[in-house]
C-alpha angles and dihedrals in degrees: 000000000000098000092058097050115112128253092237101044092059139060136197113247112184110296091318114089110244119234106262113254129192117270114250106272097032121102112207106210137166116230133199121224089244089053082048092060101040094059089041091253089129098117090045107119142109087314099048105033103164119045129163126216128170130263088233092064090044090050088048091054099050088044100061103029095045113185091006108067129091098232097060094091087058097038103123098040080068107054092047083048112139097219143035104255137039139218125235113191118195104240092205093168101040091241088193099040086232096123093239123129109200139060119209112200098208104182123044092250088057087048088046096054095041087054091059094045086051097049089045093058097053098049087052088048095054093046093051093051088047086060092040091065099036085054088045091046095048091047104051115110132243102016120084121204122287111246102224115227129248133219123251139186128262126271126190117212093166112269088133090071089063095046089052084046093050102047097052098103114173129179114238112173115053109254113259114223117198122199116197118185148164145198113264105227082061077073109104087004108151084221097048096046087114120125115215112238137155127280130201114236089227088076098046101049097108100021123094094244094072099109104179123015122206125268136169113272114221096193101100121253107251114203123209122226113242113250124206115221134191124217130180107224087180126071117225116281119228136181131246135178121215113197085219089175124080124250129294106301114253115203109232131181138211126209116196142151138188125295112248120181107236118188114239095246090052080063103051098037107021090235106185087189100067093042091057091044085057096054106041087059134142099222085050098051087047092056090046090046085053107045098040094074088061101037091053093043081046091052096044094044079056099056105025083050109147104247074191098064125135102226097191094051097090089051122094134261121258087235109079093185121088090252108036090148105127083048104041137082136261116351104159125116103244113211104231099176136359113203120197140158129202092196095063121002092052109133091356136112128225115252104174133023127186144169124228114248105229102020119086110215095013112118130162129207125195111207127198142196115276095210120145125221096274094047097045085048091049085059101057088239095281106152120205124228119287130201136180115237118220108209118194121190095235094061111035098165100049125048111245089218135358113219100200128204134178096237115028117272121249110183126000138167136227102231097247087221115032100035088195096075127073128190109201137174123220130209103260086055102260113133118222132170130203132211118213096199082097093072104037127080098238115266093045137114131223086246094046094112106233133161124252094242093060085063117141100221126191138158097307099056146083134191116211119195149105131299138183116054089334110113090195110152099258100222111213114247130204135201137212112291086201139343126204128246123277088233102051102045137077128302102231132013122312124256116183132021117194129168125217127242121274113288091011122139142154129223138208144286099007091031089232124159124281117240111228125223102183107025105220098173099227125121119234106170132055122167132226132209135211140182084253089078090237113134100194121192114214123187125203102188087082088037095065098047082065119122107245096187093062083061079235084157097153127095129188121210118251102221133018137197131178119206124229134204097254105235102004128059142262128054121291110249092230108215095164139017143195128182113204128261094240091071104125137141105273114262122259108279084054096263121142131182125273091240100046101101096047126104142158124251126181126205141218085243098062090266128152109187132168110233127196109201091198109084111230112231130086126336083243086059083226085138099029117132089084116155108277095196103093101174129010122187131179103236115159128020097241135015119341091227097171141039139164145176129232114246086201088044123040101191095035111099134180124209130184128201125146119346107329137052127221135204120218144173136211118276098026134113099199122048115249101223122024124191123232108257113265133217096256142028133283126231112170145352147201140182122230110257098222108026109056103204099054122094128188117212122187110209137206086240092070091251126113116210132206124213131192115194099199103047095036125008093169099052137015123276093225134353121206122203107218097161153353083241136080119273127233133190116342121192129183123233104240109172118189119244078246088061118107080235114044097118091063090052096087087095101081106223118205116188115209125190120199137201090255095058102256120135116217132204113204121181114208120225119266081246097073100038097054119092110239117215121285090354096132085061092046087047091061103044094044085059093042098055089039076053082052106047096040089047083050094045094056084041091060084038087060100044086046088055103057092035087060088051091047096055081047091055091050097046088044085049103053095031083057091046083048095055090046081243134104106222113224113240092230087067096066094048102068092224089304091131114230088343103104115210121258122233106275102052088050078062099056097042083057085060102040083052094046092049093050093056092054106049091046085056088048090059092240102116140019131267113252114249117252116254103231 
C-alpha cells in the first residue's frame, strides 16, 4: 500500500513515514452503490478509476435527497467548485485509512492533476503488460523463436526461359468445320421423331449400321506438351471521389409578424376607427374568452412538466387475461420508505395509520404500548403519554410534526376536509383533537415542505429538541386543542375514529340528520366507537366558537347510542366502524335515503351487526331509545380487527378475525364469500383502489397477501414478506383527481404498521394496479352468483334442519305408541321453550339420563324426587 501512495498526497516526517492526507483541492468520501447509480458512477471500479461528472448532477442529488445523500459533507466544496465538472477517482487501497472510496477533485488544479496520474498510470500499465507477454512468450517450453527473414535481391537462373518456351502455342493442322442440315418440312414429322445420341461400338459390331469398324492405325500417336496459362478474373480497380454535401451555406434571415385582419377601407384610407371596431369586437372577445384558458393550461403543463414520470406507465401489459400472474412481469410489493422513532415508538405497535388529505407523501402513525393484563395490573393502570408521528418522504429520519396526547392513541382521523385538523381517541377512553394551523405560516399546506425552522409557533404549541452545541433537528410538537370530559367519554379505549361526510350532522334526540340551509362543504363531526357499545357524535363547529383563553379545553358529544347483541343480551364490545356511502345532508324538501343512517360495527366477540343511528319511535322523539342493532351475526371466531368498504361497490365490505375474511353486503345476515382458514392470523385489509377484485390482507406472520378473486378464490395471488413481526393496520393512499397531486398519484402507495413500531411504505406493481378489461362486469357477476350460492346454501341448511326434526318427531312418536303412552313435546326441549334440541343434545340428554340411573343403582347418588 505504501508503494502506491502519491507523491502529493504524502509528506516526509523525520525518519517515520507521515499518514497520507488528501491534496488540497481533493475530497475523500465514501459512496454507496445506490448514490453510484443515481449520478451515473455504476461502472467505476478497478477497471475505470477516473471518471467527471458535473457539479449540476451532485447539487440535484443533495437537493432531493436532503441528509441522506453522500454528497452532503462536501456540500459546500461543491458549490464553491472553479469549473463545471468534477472528477471522481476509485480509492481502491484507502490511501488515508479513512475508509472512504472515493476521491473528489473539487478545483481544476486538483482535475488536472488527477488526469496525469491517470495518464501516467496507463502508460505504466501498458508497458508492464509488454513486458508481461515478452517474458510469457520467452519462457514457454518447447518452441524456439521464430528468425525473421530478410529480403534479397533477385537472381535469374533461368526459369524464365522455360515460361517464354511454354507459352508458344501454334496451330498446325488447318481447323475442320462441319455443317449438318436438314430440310425443314422433316421437322414434326412422326418418322423423323428420332433424337440423335451417342452408341457404343460394342452394340453395332454386327449390325448394319456399323459404318466404320475399328481398325489399328498405323499413323503414331504424337503427344502435346502441357502449357500453363494465366488469366485476370478481376478487372483493374480504380479509384473515384463523389462531393456528397451541398453547396457552400449561405445565412439567410425572415422577417415576419404577426397576421393581423384589416378591412379593405382601413387600406385605402388608414381609418383608425374601423381597426379599432375590429378589434373591440364581441365575436373577437368571445374567441379570446374561449382560447386563454388553454393556452395558459398548455403553457403550465410546459413548464410544470414532471422530469420523474414513468413514461411506460400509461402503455398496456403484455397479458391480455384477468390473472396473468405466472406469465407477467413484475408482482411483487416493493418497500419505498420505512419511518421509526426511537423517542417515541420504542417498544411500541402501531394502532392507526393515515394519509394526509391534501399532502402527497405525508402519512402519520399513532404506537401503543404492547403490555399484557398482569403487567398492566402490576402498574397500577397508569398510561404514559402517547403521540402520532407525521412522516413526510423528503425527511425519513425526522418526524415532520408530533401530535401529543396525555394516554397513547389508539385510533385518529385526518379531517377530509380541513387537513389541519385531527380527531383522535385515546386509550382511557377521552376523545381530543389537534389543529395543526398553529404550526403553519398562513398560506401553507401540511405537505408544503417546509423546514422546521420557518414554523410559525403560538400558544399551543412546543417545541422539543436539543440545545447547547447539539445540532439535532428540533420536530415541532403539538399539543391537544381540546379533550373531552371524563364523564362524558368512553369507558374503555377507544377503538375507531370516523368522520362524517361534508355538511353532515346529527341532531338530537333521535340522532337524525340535520337538514342544511347553506351547504359549506366542510365536515364538522366525526364519531368514535368503544368496547363499551357506546357510538358517541362530537361536533366540532361548537367546539371551535369556544373561548381558549378561558382554558375552557374540554367538549362534550352532541348524540349517543349504545349497540346491543340483537337477539341476545348484553352490549356489543365495538372494535371497527363504517358509515354508508349513501350519508348525505337530506335534499331540499327534507327527504333523505332509506340507507343513510346505516352503518357496520365488529365486535371483540367475532360479531358483525348492522347499526341505525337514528332511534326508531315519533318525530317528537316522545318513544326514541329503540334498539339500534338491526341485524347481529356471528361471523369469526375472535375479534373483528379490520373492515373496510369497496370504493367500486357501496354497499360491498370486507372483515378479517381470525384466520379467515368475509365479504358482506348490506341487508344480509350471512356473508356472501368466506375465505379458507389460513395458517395464521389475520390483522388488516384493504381493497385496491383501482382493480375491484383484488384484496389485500396484513398477517400476524409479517407477510401481506394479495388476492385476486377472479383469477384464485382458494389461495393468494401473491404473498409479500415486510417483516419477521406481526403486522398491524394497512391503508391505501387514494388522492382525489381535486387533489394538487393527483398526477403523482399513478404509483399506487400502501402504508403498513408492525408490531415493532415501523412504519412501512410498500408500492404495488404496475400489474395489480391496472384495471383488466371488463373486470368491473366480472366483478359483479361473480358477487352476485356468490350472493346466489350462499342464499341457496342457508336455504339447504334450513330444509336439513327441519328434515332432521322431522325424523326426531317420528322416532319420539313411535317410540311413545310403542310404550301405550303419547310423550309430551316439552320433554324433549329441555326447558328451551319452542326451540326443539338438535341431534346431538337429545343425545346427551340420553347420556346424562343414562348416567344418572346408574349411579343412583350404584348407591352413589341419590334418586331425584318425583315432581306431583
Amino acid at each position: 500500500r505504501a508503494a502506491r501512495r502519491r507523491p502529493s498526497a504524502c509528506r516526509a516526517m523525520g525518519d517515520e513515514e507521515a499518514a497520507a492526507v488528501p491534496s488540497p483541492g481533493v475530497e475523500s468520501i465514501f459512496l454507496t452503490g445506490g448514490t453510484l447509480t443515481i449520478v451515473g458512477l455504476d461502472d467505476m471500479g478497478p477497471g475505470l478509476r477516473l471518471k467527471s461528472v458535473s457539479k449540476e448532477t451532485l447539487l440535484a442529488d443533495v437537493q432531493y435527497r436532503g441528509a441522506i445523500s453522500d454528497f452532503t459533507i462536501i456540500k459546500n466544496q461543491i458549490g464553491k467548485a472553479d469549473c463545471e465538472s468534477l472528477w471522481v477517482r476509485y480509492n481502491e487501497d484507502d490511501v488515508y485509512g479513512d475508509g472512504n472510496n472515493f476521491e473528489v477533485a473539487v478545483t481544476k488544479a486538483a482535475g488536472e492533476a488527477f488526469e496525469m496520474e491517470d495518464a501516467e498510470r496507463a502508460v505504466a500499465a501498458e508497458a508492464e503488460k509488454a513486458a508481461a507477454l515478452l517474458a510469457a512468450e520467452e519462457h514457454k517450453p518447447g518452441r524456439k523463436k521464430k528468425v525473421k527473414p530478410v529480403s534479397k535481391p533477385w537472381v535469374s537462373l533461368g526459369s524464365e526461359l522455360e515460361i517464354a518456351a511454354e507459352t508458344l502455342v501454334t496451330d498446325k493442322h488447318p481447323r475442320i468445320v462441319v455443317q449438318v442440315f436438314r430440310k425443314r418440312s422433316h421437322f414434326g414429322t412422326e418418322e423423323k421423331k428420332k433424337k440423335l445420341a451417342d452408341v457404343d461400338a460394342i452394340t453395332l459390331w454386327n449390325s448394319a449400321s456399323m459404318e466404320c469398324r475399328p481398325f489399328k492405325e498405323k499413323t503414331p500417336s504424337t503427344y502435346f506438351s502441357e502449357a500453363d496459362c494465366a488469366t485476370q478474373a478481376v478487372p483493374s480497380i480504380c479509384e473515384t471521389a463523389t462531393q456528397a454535401t451541398p453547396g457552400v451555406s449561405k445565412p439567410m434571415a425572415t422577417q415576419y409578424e404577426p397576421r393581423r385582419q384589416v378591412l379593405e377601407s382601413s387600406i385605402q384610407s388608414d381609418d383608425d376607427a374601423s381597426r379599432e371596431k375590429l378589434e373591440t369586437s364581441q365575436k373577437l372577445k368571445t374567441f379570446l374568452d374561449k382560447v386563454n384558458p388553454r393556452m395558459r393550461g398548455a403553457l403550465q403543463q410546459n413548464e410544470l412538466y414532471d422530469i420523474f414520470t414513468d413514461d411506460f406507465a400509461s402503455l398496456a401489459d403484455d397479458e391480455s387475461g384477468l390473472g396473468g400472474g405466472r406469465n407477467g412481469g413484475s408482482t411483487s410489493l416493493v418497500e419505498m420508505h420505512s419511518f421509526t422513532s426511537l423517542k417515541y415508538n420504542k417498544g411500541k405497535a402501531v394502532s392507526c395509520i393515515d394519509w394526509a388529505p391534501d399532502a402527497f407523501g405525508v402519512v402519520a402513525a399513532s404506537c401503543v404500548e404492547t403490555v399484557s393484563f398482569e403487567a398492566g395490573v402490576a402498574s397500577g393502570g397508569v398510561s404514559k403519554r402517547g403521540a402520532v408521528l407525521v412522516w413526510d418522504f423528503e425527511d425519513p429520519i425526522h418526524p415532520k410534526f408530533v401530535l401529543e396526547a396525555p394516554h397513547d392513541v389508539h385510533a385518529f382521523q385526518w379531517n377530509p376536509t380541513n387537513p389541519s385538523l385531527v380527531a383522535g381517541g385515546l386509550a382511557n377512553g377521552q376523545v381530543c383533537f389537534w389543529d395543526l394551523a398553529d404550526l403553519l405560516k398562513p398560506g401553507d399546506k401540511v405537505g408544503s415542505g417546509s423546514g422546521s425552522s420557518s414554523v410559525g409557533m403560538s400558544s399551543g404549541v412546543i417545541v422539543s429538541g436539543t440545545t447547547g452545541t447539539d445540532k439535532e433537528k428540533q420536530v415541532p410538537v403539538c399539543q391537544p386543542k381540546f379533550v373531552s370530559e371524563v364523564q362524558e367519554s368512553h369507558v374503555s379505549c377507544v377503538t375507531d375514529v370516523t368522520w362524517l361526510p361534508p355538511d353532515v350532522g346529527v341532531s338530537k334526540p333521535r340522532g337524525e340528520i340535520q337538514k342544511v340551509l347553506n351547504p359549506t362543504g366542510v365536515t364538522n363531526f366525526f364519531a368514535t366507537t368503544s368496547a363499551d357499545g357506546k357510538v358517541l357524535f362530537w361536533d366540532l363547529s361548537t367546539t371551535m366558537r369556544k373561548d381558549t383563553k378561558r382554558r375552557d379545553f374540554f367538549f362534550n358529544p352532541t348524540y349517543k347510542i349504545a349497540l346491543g347483541r340483537g337477539e341476545q343480551s348484553g352490549a356489543m364490545q365495538c372494535v371497527k366502524i363504517s358509515f354508508s356511502p349513501e350519508l348525505r345532508p337530506p335534499a331540499r324538501d327534507g327527504s333523505v335515503s332509506a340507507n343513510a343512517s346505516l352503518f357496520f360495527a365488529t365486535s371483540a366477540d367475532g360479531e358483525v351487526a348492522q347499526c341505525d343511528f337514528v332511534a326508531p319511535g315519533d318525530e317528537d322523539g316522545s318513544q326514541a331509545g329503540g334498539e339500534h342493532t338491526k341485524l347481529c351475526v356471528m361471523a369469526h371466531s375472535e375479534a373483528v380487527r379490520s373492515i373496510a368498504r369497496s370504493p367500486f361497490f357501496p354497499d360491498l365490505v370486507i372483515t378479517v378475525g381470525a384466520s379467515s375474511f368475509k365479504l358482506w353486503r348490506e341487508g344480509q345476515a350471512f356473508p356472501i364469500f368466506s375465505s379458507p382458514q389460513l395458517p395464521a392470523k389475520l390483522c388488516g385489509c384493504a381493497f385496491s383502489p383501482t382493480r375491484p377484485t383484488v384484496v389485500f390482507i396484513a398477517k400476524d406472520d409479517g407477510v401481506v397477501e394479495t388476492w385476486d378473486l377472479l383469477d384464485r378464490s382458494h389461495e393468494p395471488y401473491l404473498a409479500t414478506r415486510v417483516n419477521s413481526t406481526g403486522l398491524g393496520p394497512i391503508k391505501f393512499l387514494t388522492p382525489q383527481p381535486g387533489d394538487a397531486h393527483f398526477h403523482k398519484s399513478r404509483e399506487q402507495l400502501l402504508a403498513v404498521g408492525d408490531a415493532g413500531g415501523v412504519l412501512h411504505v410498500l408500492r404495488t406493481p404496475r400489474q395489480l394496479r391496472k384495471p383488466k378489461p371488463r373486470e368491473l362486469e366480472r366483478t359483479e357477476a361473480f358477487l352476485e352468483r356468490e350472493a346466489q350460492r350462499a342464499v341457496d346454501s342457508v336455504e339447504r341448511g334450513l330444509q336439513r334442519e327441519a328434515a332432521s326434526a322431522s325424523r326426531e318427531d317420528a322416532v319420539s312418536a313411535a317410540s311413545v305408541g310403542a310404550a301405550g303412552g303419547e310423550e309430551k313435546p316439552a320433554a324433549r326441549r329441555r326447558g328451551r321453550g319452542d326451540k326443539e334440541l338438535s341431534e346431538d343434545e337429545r343425545r346427551e340428554a340420553e347420556y346424562m339420563a343414562l348416567e344418572q340411573a346408574f349411579m343412583v343403582e350404584m348407591g352413589l347418588r341419590e334418586a331425584p324426587m318425583k315432581e306431583e
